[in-house]
Legacy VTK file of the C-alpha trace (Angstrom):
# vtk DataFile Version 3.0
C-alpha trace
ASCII
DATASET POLYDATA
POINTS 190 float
-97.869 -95.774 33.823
-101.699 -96.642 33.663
-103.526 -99.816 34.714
-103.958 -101.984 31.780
-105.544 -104.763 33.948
-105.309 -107.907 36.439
-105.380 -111.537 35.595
-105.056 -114.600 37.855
-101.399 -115.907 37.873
-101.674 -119.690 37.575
-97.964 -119.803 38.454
-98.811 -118.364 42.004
-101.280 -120.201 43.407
-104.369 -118.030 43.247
-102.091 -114.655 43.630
-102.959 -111.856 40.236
-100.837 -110.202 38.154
-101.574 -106.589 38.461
-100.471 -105.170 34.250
-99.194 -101.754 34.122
-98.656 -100.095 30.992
-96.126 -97.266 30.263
-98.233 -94.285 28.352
-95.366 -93.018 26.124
-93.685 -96.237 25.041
-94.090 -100.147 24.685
-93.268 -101.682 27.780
-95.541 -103.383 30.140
-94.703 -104.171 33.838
-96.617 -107.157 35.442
-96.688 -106.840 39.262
-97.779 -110.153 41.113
-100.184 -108.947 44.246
-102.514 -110.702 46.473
-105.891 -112.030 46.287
-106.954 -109.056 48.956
-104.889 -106.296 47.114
-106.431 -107.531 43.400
-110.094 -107.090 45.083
-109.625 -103.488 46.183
-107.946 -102.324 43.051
-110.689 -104.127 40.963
-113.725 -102.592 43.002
-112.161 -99.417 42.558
-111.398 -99.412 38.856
-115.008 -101.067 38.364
-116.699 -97.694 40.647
-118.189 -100.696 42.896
-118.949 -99.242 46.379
-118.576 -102.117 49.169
-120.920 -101.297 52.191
-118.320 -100.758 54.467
-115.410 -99.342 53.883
-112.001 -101.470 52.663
-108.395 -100.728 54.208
-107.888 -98.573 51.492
-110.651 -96.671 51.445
-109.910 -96.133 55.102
-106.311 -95.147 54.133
-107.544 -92.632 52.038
-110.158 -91.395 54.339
-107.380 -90.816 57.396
-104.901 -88.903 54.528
-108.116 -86.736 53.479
-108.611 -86.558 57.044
-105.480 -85.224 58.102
-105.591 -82.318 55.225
-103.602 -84.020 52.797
-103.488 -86.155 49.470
-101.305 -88.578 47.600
-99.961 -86.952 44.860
-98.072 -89.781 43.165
-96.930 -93.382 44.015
-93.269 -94.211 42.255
-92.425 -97.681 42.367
-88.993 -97.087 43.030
-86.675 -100.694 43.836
-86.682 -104.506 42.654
-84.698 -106.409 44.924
-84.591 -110.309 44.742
-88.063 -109.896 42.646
-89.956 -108.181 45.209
-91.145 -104.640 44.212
-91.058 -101.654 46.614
-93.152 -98.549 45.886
-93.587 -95.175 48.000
-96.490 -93.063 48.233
-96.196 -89.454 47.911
-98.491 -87.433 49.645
-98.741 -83.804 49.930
-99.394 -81.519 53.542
-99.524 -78.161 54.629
-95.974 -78.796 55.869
-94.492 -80.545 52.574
-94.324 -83.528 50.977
-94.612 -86.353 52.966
-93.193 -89.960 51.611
-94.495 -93.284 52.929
-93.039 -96.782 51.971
-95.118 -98.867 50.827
-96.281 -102.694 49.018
-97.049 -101.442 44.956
-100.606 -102.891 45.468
-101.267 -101.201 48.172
-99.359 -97.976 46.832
-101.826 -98.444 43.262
-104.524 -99.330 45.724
-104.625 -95.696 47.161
-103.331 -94.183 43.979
-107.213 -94.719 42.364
-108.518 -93.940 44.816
-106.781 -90.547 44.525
-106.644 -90.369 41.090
-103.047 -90.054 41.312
-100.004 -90.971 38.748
-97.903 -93.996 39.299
-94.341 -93.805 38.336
-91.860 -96.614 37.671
-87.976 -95.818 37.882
-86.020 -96.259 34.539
-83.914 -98.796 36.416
-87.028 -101.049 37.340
-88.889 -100.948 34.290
-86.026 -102.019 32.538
-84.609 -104.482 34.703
-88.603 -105.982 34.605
-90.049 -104.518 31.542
-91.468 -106.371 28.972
-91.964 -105.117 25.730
-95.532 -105.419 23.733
-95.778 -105.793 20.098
-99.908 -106.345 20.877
-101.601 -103.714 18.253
-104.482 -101.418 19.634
-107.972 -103.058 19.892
-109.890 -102.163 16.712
-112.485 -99.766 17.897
-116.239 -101.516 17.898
-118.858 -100.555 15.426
-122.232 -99.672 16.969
-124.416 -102.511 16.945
-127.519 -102.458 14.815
-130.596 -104.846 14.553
-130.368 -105.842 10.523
-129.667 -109.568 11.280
-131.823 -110.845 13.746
-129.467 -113.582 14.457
-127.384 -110.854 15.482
-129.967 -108.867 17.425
-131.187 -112.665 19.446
-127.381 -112.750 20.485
-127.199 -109.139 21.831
-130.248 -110.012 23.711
-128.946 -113.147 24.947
-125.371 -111.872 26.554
-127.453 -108.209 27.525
-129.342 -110.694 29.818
-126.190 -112.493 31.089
-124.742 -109.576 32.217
-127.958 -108.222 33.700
-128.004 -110.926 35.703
-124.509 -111.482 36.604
-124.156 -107.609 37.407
-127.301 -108.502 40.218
-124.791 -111.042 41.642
-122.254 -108.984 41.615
-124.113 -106.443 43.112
-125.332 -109.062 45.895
-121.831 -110.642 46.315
-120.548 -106.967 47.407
-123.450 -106.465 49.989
-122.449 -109.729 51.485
-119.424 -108.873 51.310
-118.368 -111.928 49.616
-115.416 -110.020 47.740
-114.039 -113.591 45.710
-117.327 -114.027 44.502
-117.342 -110.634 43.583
-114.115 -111.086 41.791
-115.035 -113.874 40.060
-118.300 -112.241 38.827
-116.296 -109.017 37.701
-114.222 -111.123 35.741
-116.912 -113.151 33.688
-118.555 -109.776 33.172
-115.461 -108.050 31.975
-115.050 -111.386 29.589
-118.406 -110.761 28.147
-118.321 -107.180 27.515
-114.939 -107.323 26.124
LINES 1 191
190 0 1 2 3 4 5 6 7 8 9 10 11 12 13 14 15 16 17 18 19 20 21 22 23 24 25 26 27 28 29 30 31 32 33 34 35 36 37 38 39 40 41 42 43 44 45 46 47 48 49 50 51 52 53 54 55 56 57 58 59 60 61 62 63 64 65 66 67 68 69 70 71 72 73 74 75 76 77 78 79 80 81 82 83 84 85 86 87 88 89 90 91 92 93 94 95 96 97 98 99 100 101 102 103 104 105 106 107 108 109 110 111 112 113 114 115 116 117 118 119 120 121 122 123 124 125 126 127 128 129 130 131 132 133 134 135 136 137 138 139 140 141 142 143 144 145 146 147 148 149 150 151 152 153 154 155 156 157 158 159 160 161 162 163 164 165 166 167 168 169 170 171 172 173 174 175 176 177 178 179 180 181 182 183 184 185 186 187 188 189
């Protein structure tokens, strides 16, 4: 499975749906995860360095720390809707299995670079299919209309500037701000 994104959940109160995407087929699993959970993924799919270091990171310096290194995360059990996942790391002395929330399994997994796996059972039981086509692919943008060319500009400087708040929302560690700032950037380059 890859990350295909997160999105707020209106249905659960400020939570996000974390989107997974299988690689060789059509499904789609949507995980909800907290607020918290949603930040450290997104700062770590976005490359955004926090000051100080989040649980995760912390996580995955005490695995490093210790020798070792997750080598998958397999979200493994849905029982009365909740999702359980377990990390996979490997040692010296073997492989090494941890249980684990899926957001904070996926959490560590980027920050490993490491596969996440979804039993059959799950990803059918929770599965949904996507008929959603690929994205056409962009052409390059040229300046023959200068209409065109004023509204590059124009959103070029909105994201310049929102990417300053961003940047200044991290240092204060203000991570909803952050969030919120990812998001309307993500929205304009998309």
């Amino acid at each position: 499975m890859e990350i295909l994104g997160l999105s707020t959940s209106p249905s659960s109160g400020g939570a996000y749906a974390l989107i997974l995407n299988e690689q060789d087929g059509g499904r789609r699993l949507p995980i909800i995860i907290g607020t918290f959970e949603a930040q450290a993924i997104a700062l770590e799919l976005e490359r955004i360095k926090p000051p100080r270091p989040m649980t995760h990171d912390l996580m995955r310096n005490i695995i490093q720390g210790y020798q070792s290194f997750v080598r998958h995360i397999f979200i493994n059990e849905l029982k009365e809707g909740t999702f359980y996942a377990q990390v996979v790391c490997d040692h010296d002395s073997g492989q090494i299995e941890f249980d684990a929330r899926p957001s904070d399994a996926i959490a560590l997994a980027i920050r490993f670079n490491a596969p996440i796996f979804v039993s059959s059972e799950v990803l059918n039981e929770a599965g949904i299919f996507s008929d959603e086509p690929e994205k056409a692919k962009t052409q390059p943008v040229t300046a023959k209309t200068s209409a065109k060319s004023e509204k590059i500009e124009t959103i070029e400087d909105k994201i310049l500037s929102l990417e300053k708040k961003l940047q200044a929302a991290i240092a204060e560690e203000n991570y909803e701000k952050a969030a919120r700032l990812r998001d309307e950037l993500t929205k304009l380059r998309g």
